[in-house]
N, C-alpha and C positions, 0 to 999 in steps of 0.2 A: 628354460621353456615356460615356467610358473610366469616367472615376471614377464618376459613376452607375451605370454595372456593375457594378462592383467592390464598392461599397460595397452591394447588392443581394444578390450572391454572399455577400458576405459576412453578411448579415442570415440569407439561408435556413440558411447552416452553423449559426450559433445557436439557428435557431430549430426546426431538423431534431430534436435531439434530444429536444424535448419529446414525440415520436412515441416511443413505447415499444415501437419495434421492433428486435428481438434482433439483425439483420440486422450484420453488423461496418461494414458503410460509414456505417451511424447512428450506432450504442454509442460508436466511435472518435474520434466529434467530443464525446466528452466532453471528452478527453483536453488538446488544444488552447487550452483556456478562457482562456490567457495572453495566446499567440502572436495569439489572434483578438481580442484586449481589443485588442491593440497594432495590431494591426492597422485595427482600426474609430477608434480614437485619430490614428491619421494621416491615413484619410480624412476624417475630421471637422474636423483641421486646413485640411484641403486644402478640404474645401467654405467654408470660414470662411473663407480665403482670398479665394476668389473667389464671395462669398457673393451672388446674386442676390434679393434678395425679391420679385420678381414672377416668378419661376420657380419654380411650384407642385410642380413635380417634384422642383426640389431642395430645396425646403422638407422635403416630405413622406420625400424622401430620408433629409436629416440629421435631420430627427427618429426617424424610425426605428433610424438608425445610432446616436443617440444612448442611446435607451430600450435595445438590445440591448448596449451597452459597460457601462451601469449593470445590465443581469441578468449578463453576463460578471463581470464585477465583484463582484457578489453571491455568487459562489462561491468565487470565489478570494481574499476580501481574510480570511477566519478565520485565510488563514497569512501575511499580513505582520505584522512585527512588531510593529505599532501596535495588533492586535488581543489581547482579554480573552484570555490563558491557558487553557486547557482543565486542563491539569495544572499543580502548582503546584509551584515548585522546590525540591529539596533541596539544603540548604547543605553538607551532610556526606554520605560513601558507608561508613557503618561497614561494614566486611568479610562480620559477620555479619547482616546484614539487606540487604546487596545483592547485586545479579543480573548482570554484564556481557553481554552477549550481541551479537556478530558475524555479521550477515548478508552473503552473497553468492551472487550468482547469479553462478558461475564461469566462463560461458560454454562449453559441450561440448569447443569443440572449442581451446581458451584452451590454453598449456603456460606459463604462466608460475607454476605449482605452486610454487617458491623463492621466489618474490614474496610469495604469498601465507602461507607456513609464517612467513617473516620480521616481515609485518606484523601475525601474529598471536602471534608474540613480543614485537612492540613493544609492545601494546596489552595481551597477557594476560586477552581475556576469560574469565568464567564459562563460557561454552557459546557455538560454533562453527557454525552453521549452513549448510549450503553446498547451493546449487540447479543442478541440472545437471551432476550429477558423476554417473563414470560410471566402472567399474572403474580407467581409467589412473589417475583423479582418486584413486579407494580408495587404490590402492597409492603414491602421493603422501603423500598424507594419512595416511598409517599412521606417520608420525614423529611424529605428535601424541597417541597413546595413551597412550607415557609419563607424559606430563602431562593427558590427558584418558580416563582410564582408563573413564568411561559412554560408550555411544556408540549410536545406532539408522543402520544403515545399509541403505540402496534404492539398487545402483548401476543405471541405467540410463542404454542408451545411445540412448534416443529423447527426449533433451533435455527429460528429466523426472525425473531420477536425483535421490536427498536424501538425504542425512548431517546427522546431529549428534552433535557431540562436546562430549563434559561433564564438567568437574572437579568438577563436585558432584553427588552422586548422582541416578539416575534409577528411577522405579518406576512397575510397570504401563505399559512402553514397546510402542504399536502402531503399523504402517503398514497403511492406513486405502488404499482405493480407493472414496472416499464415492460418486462420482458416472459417472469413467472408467475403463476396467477398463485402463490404461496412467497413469494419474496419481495421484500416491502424495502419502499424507501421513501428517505422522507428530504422535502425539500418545504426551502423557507426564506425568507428575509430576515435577519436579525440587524436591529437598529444599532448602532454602538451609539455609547453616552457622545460622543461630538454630532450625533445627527448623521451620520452617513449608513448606508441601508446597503447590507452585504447579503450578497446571495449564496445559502449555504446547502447544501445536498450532505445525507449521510446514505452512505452507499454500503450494502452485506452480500452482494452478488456472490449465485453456487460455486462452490471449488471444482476443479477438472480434479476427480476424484471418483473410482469406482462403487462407493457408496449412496453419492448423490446422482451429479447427469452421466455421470463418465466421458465426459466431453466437456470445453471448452467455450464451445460456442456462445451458451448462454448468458454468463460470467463476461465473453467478449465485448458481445453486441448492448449489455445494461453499461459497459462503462463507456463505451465508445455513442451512445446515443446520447447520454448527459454531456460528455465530450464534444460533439457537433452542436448542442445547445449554447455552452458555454462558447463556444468559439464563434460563434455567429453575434455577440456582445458585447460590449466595455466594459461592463458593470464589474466591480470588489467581487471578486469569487473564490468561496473555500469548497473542496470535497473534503471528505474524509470516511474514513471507515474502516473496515475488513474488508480488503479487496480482494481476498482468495487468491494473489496475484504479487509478486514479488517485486521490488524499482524494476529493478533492470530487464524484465521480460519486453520482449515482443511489443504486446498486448498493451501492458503501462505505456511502453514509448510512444505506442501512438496514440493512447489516450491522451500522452502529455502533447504529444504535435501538434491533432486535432481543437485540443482545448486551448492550447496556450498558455497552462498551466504550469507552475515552478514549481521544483520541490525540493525543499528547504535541504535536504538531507546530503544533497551533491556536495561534495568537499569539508563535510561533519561527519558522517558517520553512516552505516548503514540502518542501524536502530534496528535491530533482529528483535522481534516480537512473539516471536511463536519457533519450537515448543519451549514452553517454561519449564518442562522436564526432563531434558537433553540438549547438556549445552552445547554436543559437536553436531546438532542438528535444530539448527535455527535460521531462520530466514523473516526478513522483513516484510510481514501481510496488513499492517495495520498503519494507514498512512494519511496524511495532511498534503495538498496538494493546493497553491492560489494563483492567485494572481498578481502582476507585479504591482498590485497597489499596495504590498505590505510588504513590510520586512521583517526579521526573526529576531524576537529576544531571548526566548528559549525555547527548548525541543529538549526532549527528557523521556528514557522510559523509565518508569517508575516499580518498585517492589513486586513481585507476584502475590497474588491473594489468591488462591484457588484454583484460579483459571489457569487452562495452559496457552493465555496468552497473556502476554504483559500489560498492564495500562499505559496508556501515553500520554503523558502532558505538553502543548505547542501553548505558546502566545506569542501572536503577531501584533505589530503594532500597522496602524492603517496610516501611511505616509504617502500614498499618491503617487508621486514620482517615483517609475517604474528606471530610470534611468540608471543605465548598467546593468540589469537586473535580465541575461536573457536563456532562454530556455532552446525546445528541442523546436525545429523551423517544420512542419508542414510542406511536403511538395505534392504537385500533384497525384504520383504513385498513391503515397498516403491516403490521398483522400478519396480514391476510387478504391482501395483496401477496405476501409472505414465504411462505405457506402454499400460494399459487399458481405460484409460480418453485418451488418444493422440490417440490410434487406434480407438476408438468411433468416433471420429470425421474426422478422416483422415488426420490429420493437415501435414503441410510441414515441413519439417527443416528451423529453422532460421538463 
């Protein structure tokens, strides 16, 4: 009777979020899709065990258990390894046609500032992105000017604050309040050393989280309105950020549709980033999304310093020829979806 619960419980959590409701106690069993793969795998063992075929209960039981492990599955297997590449690799990182770029969400209230200055000496990316900094973090961070001479900075101290710092030139640098009049983002042109002029967005949109909106919606309509910008253009285009938002939800997919957007990570790895303090509870919130004008030299998450999310190291190399290189298609369902999430909220153009 136990494990007939359970494995019940367990069917409804999978099957809750086909409800397309904003609500965070639904949105947040996206996130999960591993933990509850593993978890319907062990009940499944366990009925197999003590497998009864004249108890129709448990028949109807582990078949059900079994149909929702293979839709779990469904989602998350694009980032094991054994899965087709989305992006294709580069063998080489010529200096002037690549991008290094260092994500972190620094954690507010984090002081291992030393940690972080060192491991971005080690590393020496292109451009430095930091989420959740907040004046102490500025004046931290200010040792890295010498060497990162561009920089857009938003110090804020309500665990929405963003910097970036850049060795390589920035142009047409804004911070952007798309959707919340407290959540900042910042968007820009970075030039790379061959002369080509990349359009980059760093995105920290709210978590479907009962602390913050308790809904979705807002977090939706900021990715999905930088999404319908990007996708209306040709141009070199990186996002990045804290998306409060896992690859495989809903939400990502149609930001990736809408944009046109690759992500590196399909047939490498999931790159789980958060939490840093529970390694059977992690999932991928912190992500590099482009365009097919690049291709990937590396993709790395890097050491925890404090924060309970990871740092992430990408460098893309800028090669143009998007060829082979293809992503999630846009139909029109899609885009009257997308148009519904952004006019819900009102958002701007980014």
């Amino acid at each position: 009777m136990l494990l007939t619960t359970i494995s019940w419980i367990l069917i409804a959590l999978t099957l809750l979020p086909l409800w397309r409701n904003p609500a965070w106690w639904v949105r947040v069993l996206d996130f999960p899709r591993l933990q509850l793969s593993a978890l319907l795998a062990i009940t499944l063992i366990a009925n197999a065990v003590k497998f009864d075929s004249l108890n129709r209960v448990a028949m109807a039981t582990a078949a059900a258990a079994l149909g929702c492990l293979v839709y779990q599955m469904w989602w998350i297997l694009p980032y094991l390894r054994f899965a087709k590449r989305e992006v294709k690799q580069s063998t080489s990182a010529p200096q002037r046609q690549s991008i290094g770029i260092l994500i972190f969400n620094v954690l507010q209230s984090n002081r291992r500032s030393e940690d972080f200055l060192k491991l971005i000496e080690q590393h020496e990316p292109d451009l430095v992105v930091t989420l959740e900094t907040d004046l102490w973090w500025q004046d931290r961070l200010a040792d890295l000017e010498p060497r990162y001479p561009y920089s857009v900075k938003c110090p804020l101290d309500n665990l929405y604050g963003m910097h970036l710092y850049s060795r390589l030139p920035l142009e047409g640098s804004e911070i952007r309040f798309i959707i919340e009049p407290h959540v900042p983002s910042i968007h820009t042109q970075v030039l790379l050393r061959s002369g080509e002029a990349v359009r980059l967005h760093c995105l920290h949109p709210t978590p479907p989280v009962p602390h913050y909106t308790g809904q979705s919606e807002e977090r939706d309509a900021e990715l999905l309105v930088v999404g319908k910008s990007i996708g209306a253009t040709n141009w070199p285009v990186i996002v990045t950020g804290d998306l409060n938002d896992v690859a495989w939800s809903e939400t990502t997919r149609l930001f990736r549709k809408i944009s046109g957007l690759l992500d590196p990570r399909v047939g490498r790895s999931m790159l789980n980033t958060f939490h840093t303090g529970y390694w059977f509870l992690r999932w991928p919130l912190d992500h590099v999304f482009h365009s097919s004008h690049f291709r990937l030299f590396q993709l790395k998450r890097l050491p925890s310093i404090g924060s309970d999310h990871f740092p992430v190291l990408v460098e893309l190399v800028y090669e143009c020829d998007g060829t082979g290189q293809q992503g999630l298609t846009a139909d029109q369902d899609d885009h009257q979806l997308a148009e519904e999430k952004i006019n819900a909220q009102a958002g701007s153009e980014a």
